[in-house]
VOGU-3710 file (C-alpha; in Angstrom, 3 decimals, decimal comma):
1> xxxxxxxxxx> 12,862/-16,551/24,935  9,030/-17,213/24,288  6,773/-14,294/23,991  2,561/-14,290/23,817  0,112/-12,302/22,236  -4,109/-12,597/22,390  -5,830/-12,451/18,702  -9,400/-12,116/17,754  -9,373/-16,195/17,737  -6,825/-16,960/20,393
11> xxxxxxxxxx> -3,703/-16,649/22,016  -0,198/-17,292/19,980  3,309/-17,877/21,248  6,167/-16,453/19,312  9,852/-16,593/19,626  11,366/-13,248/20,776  15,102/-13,170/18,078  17,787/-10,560/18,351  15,169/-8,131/20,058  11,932/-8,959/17,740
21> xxxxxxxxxx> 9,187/-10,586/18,332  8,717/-12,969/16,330  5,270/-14,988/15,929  5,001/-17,570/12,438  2,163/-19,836/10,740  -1,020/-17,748/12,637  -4,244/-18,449/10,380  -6,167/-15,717/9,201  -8,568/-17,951/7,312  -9,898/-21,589/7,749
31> xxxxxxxxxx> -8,803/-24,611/5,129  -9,379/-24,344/1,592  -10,331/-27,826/0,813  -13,813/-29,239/0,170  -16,331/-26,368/-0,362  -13,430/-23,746/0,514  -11,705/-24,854/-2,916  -12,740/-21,799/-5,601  -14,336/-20,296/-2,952  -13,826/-16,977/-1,359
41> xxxxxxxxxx> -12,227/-17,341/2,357  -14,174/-18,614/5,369  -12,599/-17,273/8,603  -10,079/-19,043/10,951  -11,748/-21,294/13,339  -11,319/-19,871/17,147  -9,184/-22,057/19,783  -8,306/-22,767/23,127  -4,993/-22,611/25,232  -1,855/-21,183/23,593
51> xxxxxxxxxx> -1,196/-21,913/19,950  2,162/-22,665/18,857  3,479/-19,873/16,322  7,187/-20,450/15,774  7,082/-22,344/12,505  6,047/-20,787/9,249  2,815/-22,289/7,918  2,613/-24,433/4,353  3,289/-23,204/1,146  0,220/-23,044/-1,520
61> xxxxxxxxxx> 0,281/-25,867/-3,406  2,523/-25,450/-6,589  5,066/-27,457/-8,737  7,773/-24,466/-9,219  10,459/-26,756/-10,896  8,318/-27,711/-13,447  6,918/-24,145/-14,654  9,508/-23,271/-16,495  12,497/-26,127/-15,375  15,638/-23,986/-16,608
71> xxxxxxxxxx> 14,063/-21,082/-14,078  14,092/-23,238/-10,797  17,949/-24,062/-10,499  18,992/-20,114/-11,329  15,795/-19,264/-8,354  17,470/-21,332/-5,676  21,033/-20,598/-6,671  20,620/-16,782/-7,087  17,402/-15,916/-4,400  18,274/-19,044/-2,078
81> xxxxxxxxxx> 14,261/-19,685/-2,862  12,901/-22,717/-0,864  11,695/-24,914/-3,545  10,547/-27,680/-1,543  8,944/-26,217/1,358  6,090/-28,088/2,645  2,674/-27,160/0,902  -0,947/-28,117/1,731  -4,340/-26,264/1,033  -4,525/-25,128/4,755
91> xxxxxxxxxx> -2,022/-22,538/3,994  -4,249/-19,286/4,268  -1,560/-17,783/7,285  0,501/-14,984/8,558  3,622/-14,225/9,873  4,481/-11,566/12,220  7,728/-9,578/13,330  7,653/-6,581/15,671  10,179/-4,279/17,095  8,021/-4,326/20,372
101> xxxxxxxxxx> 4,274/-5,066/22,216  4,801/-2,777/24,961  3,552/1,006/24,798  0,966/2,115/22,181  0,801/0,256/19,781  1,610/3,266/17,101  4,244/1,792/15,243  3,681/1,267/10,909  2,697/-2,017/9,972  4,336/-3,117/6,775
111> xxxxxxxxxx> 2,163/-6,671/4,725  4,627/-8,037/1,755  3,352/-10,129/-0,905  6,102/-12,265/-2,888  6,882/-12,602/-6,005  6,421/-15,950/-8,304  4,033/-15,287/-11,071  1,100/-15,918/-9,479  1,682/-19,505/-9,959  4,249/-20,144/-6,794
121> xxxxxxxxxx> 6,310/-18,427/-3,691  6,675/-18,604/-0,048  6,492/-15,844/2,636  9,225/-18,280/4,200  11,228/-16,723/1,520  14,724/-15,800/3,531  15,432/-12,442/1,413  11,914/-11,621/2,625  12,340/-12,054/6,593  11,042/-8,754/8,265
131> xxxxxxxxxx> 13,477/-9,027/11,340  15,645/-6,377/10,026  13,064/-3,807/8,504  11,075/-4,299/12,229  14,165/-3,771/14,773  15,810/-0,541/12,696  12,604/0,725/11,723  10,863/-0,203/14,950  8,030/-1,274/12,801  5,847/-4,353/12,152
141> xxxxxxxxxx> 5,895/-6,530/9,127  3,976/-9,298/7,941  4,194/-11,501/5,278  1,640/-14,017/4,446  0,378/-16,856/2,334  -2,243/-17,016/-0,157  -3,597/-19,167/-2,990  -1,965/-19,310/-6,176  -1,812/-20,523/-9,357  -5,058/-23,222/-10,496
151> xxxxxxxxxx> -6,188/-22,492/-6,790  -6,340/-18,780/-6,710  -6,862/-17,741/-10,242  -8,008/-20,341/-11,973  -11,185/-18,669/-13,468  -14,303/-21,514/-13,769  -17,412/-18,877/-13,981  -18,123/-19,546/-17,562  -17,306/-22,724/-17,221  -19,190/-23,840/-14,023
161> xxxxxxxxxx> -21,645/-20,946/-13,682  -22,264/-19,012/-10,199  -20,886/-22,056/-8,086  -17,506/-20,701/-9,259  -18,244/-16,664/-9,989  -15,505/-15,276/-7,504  -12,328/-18,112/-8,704  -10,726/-16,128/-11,125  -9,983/-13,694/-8,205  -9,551/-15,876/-5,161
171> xxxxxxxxxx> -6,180/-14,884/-4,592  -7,095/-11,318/-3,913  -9,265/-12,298/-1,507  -7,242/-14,121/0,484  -5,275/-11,592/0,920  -8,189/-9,122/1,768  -8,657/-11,423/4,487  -6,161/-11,179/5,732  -5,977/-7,418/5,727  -8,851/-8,040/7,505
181> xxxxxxxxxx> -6,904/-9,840/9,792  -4,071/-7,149/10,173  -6,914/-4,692/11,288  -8,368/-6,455/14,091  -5,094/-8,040/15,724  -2,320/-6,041/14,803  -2,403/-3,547/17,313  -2,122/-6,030/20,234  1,240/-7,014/17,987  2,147/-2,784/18,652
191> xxxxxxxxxx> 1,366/-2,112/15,235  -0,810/0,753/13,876  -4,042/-0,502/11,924  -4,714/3,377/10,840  -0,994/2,970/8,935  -0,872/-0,151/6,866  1,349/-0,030/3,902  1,416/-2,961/1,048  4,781/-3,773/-0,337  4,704/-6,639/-3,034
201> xxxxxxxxxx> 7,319/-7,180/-5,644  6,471/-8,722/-9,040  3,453/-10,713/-9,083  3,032/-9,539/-5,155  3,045/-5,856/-6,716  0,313/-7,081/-9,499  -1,212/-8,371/-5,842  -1,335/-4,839/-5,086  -2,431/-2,715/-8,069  -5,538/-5,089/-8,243
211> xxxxxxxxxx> -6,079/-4,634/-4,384  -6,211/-0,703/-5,329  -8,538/-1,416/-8,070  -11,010/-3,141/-6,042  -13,885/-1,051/-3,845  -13,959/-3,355/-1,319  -10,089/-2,574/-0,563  -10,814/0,822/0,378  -9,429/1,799/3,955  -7,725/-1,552/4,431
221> xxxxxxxxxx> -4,909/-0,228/3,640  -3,261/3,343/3,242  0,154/3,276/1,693  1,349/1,237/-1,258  5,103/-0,019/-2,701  5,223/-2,109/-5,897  8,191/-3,921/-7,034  8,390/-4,493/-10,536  5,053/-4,755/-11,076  3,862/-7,764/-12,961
231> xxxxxxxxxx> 0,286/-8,691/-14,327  -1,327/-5,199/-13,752  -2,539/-5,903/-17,367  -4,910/-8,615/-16,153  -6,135/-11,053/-18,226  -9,460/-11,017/-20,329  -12,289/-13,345/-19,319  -11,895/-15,032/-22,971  -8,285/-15,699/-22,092  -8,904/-16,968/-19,160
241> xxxxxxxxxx> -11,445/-19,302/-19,925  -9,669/-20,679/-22,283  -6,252/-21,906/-19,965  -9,198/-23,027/-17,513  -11,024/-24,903/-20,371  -7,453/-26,500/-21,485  -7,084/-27,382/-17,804  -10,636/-28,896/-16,814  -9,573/-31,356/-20,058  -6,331/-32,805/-18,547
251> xxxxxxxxxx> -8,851/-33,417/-15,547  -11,123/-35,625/-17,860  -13,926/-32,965/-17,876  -15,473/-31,541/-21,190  -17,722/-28,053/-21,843  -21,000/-28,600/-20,109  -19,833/-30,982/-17,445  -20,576/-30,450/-13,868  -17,355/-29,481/-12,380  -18,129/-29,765/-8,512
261> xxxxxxxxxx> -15,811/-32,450/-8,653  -13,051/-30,488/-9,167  -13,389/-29,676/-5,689  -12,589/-33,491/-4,469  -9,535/-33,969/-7,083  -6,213/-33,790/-5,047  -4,617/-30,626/-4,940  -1,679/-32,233/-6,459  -3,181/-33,563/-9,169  -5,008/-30,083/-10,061
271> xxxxxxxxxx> -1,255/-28,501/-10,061  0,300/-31,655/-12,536  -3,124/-30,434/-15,056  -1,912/-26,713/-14,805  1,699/-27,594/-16,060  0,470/-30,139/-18,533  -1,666/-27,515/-19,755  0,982/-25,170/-20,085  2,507/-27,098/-22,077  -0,063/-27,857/-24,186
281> xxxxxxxxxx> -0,865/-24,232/-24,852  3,056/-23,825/-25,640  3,730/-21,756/-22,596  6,737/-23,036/-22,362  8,625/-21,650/-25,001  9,941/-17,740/-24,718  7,417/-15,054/-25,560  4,521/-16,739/-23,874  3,401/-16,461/-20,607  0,601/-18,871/-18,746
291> xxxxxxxxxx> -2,164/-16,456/-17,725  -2,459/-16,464/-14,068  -3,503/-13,401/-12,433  -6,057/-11,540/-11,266  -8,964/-11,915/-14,101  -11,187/-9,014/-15,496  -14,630/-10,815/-14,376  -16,338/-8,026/-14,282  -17,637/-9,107/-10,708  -14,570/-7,824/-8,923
301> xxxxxxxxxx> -12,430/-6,118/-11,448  -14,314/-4,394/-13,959  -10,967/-3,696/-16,228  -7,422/-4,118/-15,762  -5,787/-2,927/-12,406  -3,768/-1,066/-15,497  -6,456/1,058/-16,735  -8,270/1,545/-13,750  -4,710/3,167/-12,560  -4,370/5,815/-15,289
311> xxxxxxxxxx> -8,020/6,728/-15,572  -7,987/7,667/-12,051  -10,351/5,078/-10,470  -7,604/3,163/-8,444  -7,200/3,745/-4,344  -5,972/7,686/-3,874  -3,019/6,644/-1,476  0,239/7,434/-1,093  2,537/5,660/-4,157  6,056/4,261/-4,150
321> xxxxxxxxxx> 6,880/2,462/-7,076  9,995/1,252/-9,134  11,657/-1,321/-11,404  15,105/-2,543/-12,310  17,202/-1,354/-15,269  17,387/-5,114/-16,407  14,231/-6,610/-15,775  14,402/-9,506/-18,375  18,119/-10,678/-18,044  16,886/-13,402/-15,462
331> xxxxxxxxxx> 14,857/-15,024/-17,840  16,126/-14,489/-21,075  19,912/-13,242/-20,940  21,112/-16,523/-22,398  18,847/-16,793/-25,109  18,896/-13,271/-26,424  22,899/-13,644/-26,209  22,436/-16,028/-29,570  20,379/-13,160/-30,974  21,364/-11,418/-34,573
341> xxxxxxxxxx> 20,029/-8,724/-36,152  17,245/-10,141/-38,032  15,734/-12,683/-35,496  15,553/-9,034/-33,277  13,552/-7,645/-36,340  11,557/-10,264/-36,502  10,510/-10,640/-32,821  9,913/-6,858/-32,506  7,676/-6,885/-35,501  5,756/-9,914/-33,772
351> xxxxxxxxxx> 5,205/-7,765/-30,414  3,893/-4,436/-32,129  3,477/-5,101/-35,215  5,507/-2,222/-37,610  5,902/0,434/-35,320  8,387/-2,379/-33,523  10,771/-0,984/-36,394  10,506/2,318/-34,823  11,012/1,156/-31,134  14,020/-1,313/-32,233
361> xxxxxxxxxx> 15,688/1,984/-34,252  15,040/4,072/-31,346  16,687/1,679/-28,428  19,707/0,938/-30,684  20,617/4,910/-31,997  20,966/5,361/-27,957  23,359/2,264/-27,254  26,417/2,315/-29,585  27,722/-1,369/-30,257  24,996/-3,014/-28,753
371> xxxxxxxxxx> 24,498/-6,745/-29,849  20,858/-7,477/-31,076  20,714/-9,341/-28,154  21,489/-6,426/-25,672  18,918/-4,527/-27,505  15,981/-6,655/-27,007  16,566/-7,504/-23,318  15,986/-3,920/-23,152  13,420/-3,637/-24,652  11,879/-6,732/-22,676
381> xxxxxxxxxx> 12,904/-4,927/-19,398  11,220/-1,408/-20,538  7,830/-2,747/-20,476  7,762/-3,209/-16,926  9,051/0,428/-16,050  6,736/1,511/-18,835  4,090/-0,039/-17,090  5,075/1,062/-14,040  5,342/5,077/-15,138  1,551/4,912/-16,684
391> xxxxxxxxxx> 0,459/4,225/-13,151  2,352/6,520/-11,974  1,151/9,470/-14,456  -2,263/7,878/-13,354  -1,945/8,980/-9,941  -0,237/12,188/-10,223  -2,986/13,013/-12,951  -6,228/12,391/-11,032  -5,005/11,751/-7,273  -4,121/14,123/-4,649
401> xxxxxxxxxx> -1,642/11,737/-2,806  2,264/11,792/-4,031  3,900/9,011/-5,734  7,587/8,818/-5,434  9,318/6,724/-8,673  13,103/5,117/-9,263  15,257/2,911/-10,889  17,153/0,224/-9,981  20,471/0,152/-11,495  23,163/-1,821/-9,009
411> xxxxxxxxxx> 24,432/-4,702/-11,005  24,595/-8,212/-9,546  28,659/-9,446/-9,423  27,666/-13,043/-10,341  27,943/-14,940/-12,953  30,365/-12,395/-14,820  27,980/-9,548/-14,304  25,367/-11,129/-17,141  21,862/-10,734/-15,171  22,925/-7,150/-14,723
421> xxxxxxxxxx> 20,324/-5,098/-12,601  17,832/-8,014/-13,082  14,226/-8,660/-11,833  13,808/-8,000/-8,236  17,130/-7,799/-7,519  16,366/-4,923/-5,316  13,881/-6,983/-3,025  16,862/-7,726/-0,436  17,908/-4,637/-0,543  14,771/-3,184/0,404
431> xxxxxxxxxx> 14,382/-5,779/3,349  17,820/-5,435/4,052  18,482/-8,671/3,652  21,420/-8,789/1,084  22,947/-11,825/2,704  20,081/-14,100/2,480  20,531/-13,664/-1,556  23,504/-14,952/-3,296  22,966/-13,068/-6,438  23,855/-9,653/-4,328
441> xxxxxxxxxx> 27,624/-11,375/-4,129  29,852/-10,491/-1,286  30,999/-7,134/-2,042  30,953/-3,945/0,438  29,067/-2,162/-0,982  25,808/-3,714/-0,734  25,509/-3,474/2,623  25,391/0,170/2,612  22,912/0,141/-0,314  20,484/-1,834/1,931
451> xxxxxxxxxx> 20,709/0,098/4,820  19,580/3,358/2,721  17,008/1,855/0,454  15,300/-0,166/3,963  15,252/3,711/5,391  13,276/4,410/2,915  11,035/1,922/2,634  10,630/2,695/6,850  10,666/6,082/6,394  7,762/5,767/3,111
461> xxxxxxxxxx> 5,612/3,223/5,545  5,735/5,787/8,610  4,858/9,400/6,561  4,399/8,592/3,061  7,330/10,120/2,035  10,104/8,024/1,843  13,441/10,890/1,949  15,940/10,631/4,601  19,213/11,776/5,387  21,245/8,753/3,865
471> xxxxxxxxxx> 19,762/9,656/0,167  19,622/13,014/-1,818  16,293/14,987/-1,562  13,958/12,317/-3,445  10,964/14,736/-4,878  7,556/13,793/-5,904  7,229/12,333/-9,389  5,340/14,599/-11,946  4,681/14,295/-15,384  6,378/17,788/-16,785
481> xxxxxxxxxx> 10,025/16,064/-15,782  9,522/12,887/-14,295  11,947/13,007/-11,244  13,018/9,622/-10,668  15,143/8,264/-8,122  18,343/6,415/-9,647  19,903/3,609/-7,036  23,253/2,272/-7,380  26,609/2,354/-5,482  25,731/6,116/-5,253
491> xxxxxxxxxx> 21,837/6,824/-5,394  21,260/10,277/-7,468  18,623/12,116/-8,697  17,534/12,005/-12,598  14,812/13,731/-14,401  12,851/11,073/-17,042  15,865/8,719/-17,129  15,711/6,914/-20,727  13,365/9,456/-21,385  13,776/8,556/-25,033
501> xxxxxxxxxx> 12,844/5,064/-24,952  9,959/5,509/-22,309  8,109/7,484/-24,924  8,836/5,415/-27,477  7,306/2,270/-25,932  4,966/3,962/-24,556  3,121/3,958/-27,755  2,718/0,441/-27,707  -0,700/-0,419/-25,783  0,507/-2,215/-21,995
511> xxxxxxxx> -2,048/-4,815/-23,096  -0,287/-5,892/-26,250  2,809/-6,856/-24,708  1,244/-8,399/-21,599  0,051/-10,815/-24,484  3,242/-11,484/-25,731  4,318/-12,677/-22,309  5,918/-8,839/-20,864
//
């Protein structure tokens, strides 16, 4: 059954699935080739007759098997993630589901931004379909694509003067386009524009925190959900300019040279100069990480998302926020499994210097029989819940809207149990999608899980306040006991979980160990 709706630049046809309307590939901004390449977004071109919207749009162009090779196998085995789905630099699109277009159009519009490091994802991503989350919650949900990696961050302004002063940051605005976009169609889709929360998870939750840094976010959106947060640290105009400088030289192109051509080179080509480059800067190996992300340019972000968080200066909205109890298993459980005693030393003192003695002592008095190895993945994984807590005490400190804070602790079944409560594991859950990801396994139980944590993700994006019957009473965080939802099997309430270890690494500055790749 077909199904139309009129937009701002013409009428779409969707596909109405199991009760939701469903409407793919609609653009919210024009290509992104020619003069659109480093460029901020030029609107979607108006047309005639009915467009075809059952087919999700391109991917941005990216090379994901060849940023880190051992990751891309364990991505599409684990998340079935879509490695080769069709990519082109007219990709700037949305994708719609609703629980209904008939009466007013009141119901709470859910955007997601995907993970992938900045560098590569899909909103085609199965695990991230927002069929389920529209028909129980009768909400809407989009997802959408946006530029990434050497197209959306790449950050030329020192390089290739004002021609290039907004590239650094391109990604976030594509996607404040197509906020824009939410706001003036999404009502004739029965959504609510007055009640749009962002959900992103990983580098889609770095998406957000620098959205709620920016001024020119403010009343585009009015709820936000972060998923592991990654790159709320930003990266330093020096930093960047340097991977940029590294790249423009794989290109042929020296300091000084006029880089307009860049904007003729195929898009293709531009991605094979990013990996080379990565390798090149030895991004490759563990510990480092290839700065993408949204860059301190003092044009659009004037510091990092981070510190513009706990100083107070970040969007006063309502907060949901979490991470996973094993953040770094996915990337690293293998290699810290050959771990002894002194190579853990010996990395800790590399991240922070001699007070990684302390840290290391701390983590390893509270876990008995630990292997080194055990020891530092927790360590790895900390930093992203520490992260995620000094944004929270940010917001409880100078805002006036609540923020609501847990902890992922189910543990994946696969693979002998070694990822553990890894990174994003929770994502399905959320989208109750738990049989679109293989790493959830087969059992029961998950199904339940999914059905309570998507209530209160529905619940969170229709009141801000995401308690319903299926959990225990889920209070607002605050600083004096840090109540923290704890989800497993059976979800409970804890006050400053691992309070221990939080205020240990806390110590250690969030932009030291963003620059040793946490």
């Amino acid at each position: 059954m077909t199904t139309e709706v009129s937009t701002a630049n013409g009428r779409v046809r969707g596909a109405v699935v199991d009760g939701v309307h469903v409407f793919k590939g609609i653009p919210y901004g024009a290509t992104t080739t020619g003069d659109g390449r480093f460029a901020p977004p030029r609107p979607a071109a108006a047309w005639t007759g009915v467009r075809d919207a059952t087919e999700f749009g391109p991917a941005s162009p990216q090379l994901p098997t060849a940023l880190r090779p051992g990751d891309a196998p364990i991505l599409a085995a684990l998340f079935d993630a879509p490695l080769k789905h069709p990519q082109s630099e007219d990709m700037l699109t949305v994708n719609v589901w609703s629980a209904g277009l008939d009466g007013p159009a009141n119901r709470p519009v859910i955007v997601h931004l995907h993970a992938g490091a900045f560098q590569f994802g899909w909103a085609s991503w199965p695990m991230y379909d927002g069929a389920n989350l529209a028909r129980d919650g009768d909400a809407v949900v989009v997802s959408l694509t946006y530029r990434l990696g050497v197209l959306g961050f790449l950050y030329l302004a020192e390089l290739g003067g004002p021609d290039f002063a907004h590239s650094g940051n391109i990604g976030l605005l594509d996607v404040l386009a197509a906020l824009g976009w939410v706001r003036d169609n999404i009502a004739a889709f029965g959504g609510d524009p007055g009640n749009v929360t962002m959900v992103g998870d990983s580098a889609g939750a770095g998406v957000v925190t620098g959205l709620m840094a920016l001024p020119e976010s403010r009343g585009m959106f009015h709820r936000a959900f972060t998923i592991s947060v990654g790159g709320s640290s930003g990266v330093q105009p020096g930093q960047a300019t340097t991977v940029a400088e590294t790249i423009v030289k794989e290109l042929g192109f020296s300091r000084g040279d006029d880089l307009a051509p860049l904007r003729e080179i195929r898009a293709s080509r531009l991605v094979r100069a990013q990996i080379a480059a990565s390798a090149r800067l030895g991004e490759f190996t563990f510990g480092g990480s290839f700065r993408f992300g949204p860059v301190i340019d003092g044009l659009h972000l004037t510091d990092s998302p981070l510190n513009i968080a706990v100083r107070g200066d970040a969007m006063d909205i309502p907060l949901m926020l979490g991470s996973t109890k094993d953040e770094f298993t996915l990337l690293a459980a293998d290699m810290a499994a050959g771990l002894d005693e002194p190579q853990a030393r010996q990395i800790a003192q590399t991240m922070m210097g001699d007070y990684g003695e302390t840290v290391l002592d701390t983590y390893w008095s509270r876990r008995p029989g630990a292997t080194p190895g055990d020891v530092m993945l927790a360590i790895w994984s900390d930093s992203t819940r520490v992260a995620t807590l000094r944004i929270a005490d940010g917001h409880v400190t100078h805002g006036t809207n609540p923020v609501y804070t847990y902890l992922f602790t189910w543990e994946s079944p696969v693979h002998g149990g070694k990822y553990g409560a890894t990174h994003i594991l929770d994502s399905p859950f959320w989208f109750n999608n738990v049989d679109a990801a293989p790493i959830t396994g087969d059992g029961p139980d998950r199904r339940a899980l999914a059905d309570r944590m998507s209530k209160a993700l529905i619940a969170f994006a229709r009141t801000g306040n995401p308690n319903h019957s299926g959990l225990p009473h889920w209070p607002a965080y605050r600083i004096g006991d840090r109540p923290t939802m704890v989800i497993d099997t059976t979800c409970e309430l804890r006050l400053d979980p691992y309070g221990a270890e939080r205020e240990v690494l806390t110590q250690v500055s969030a932009r030291e160990l963003s620059h040793r790749g946490l």
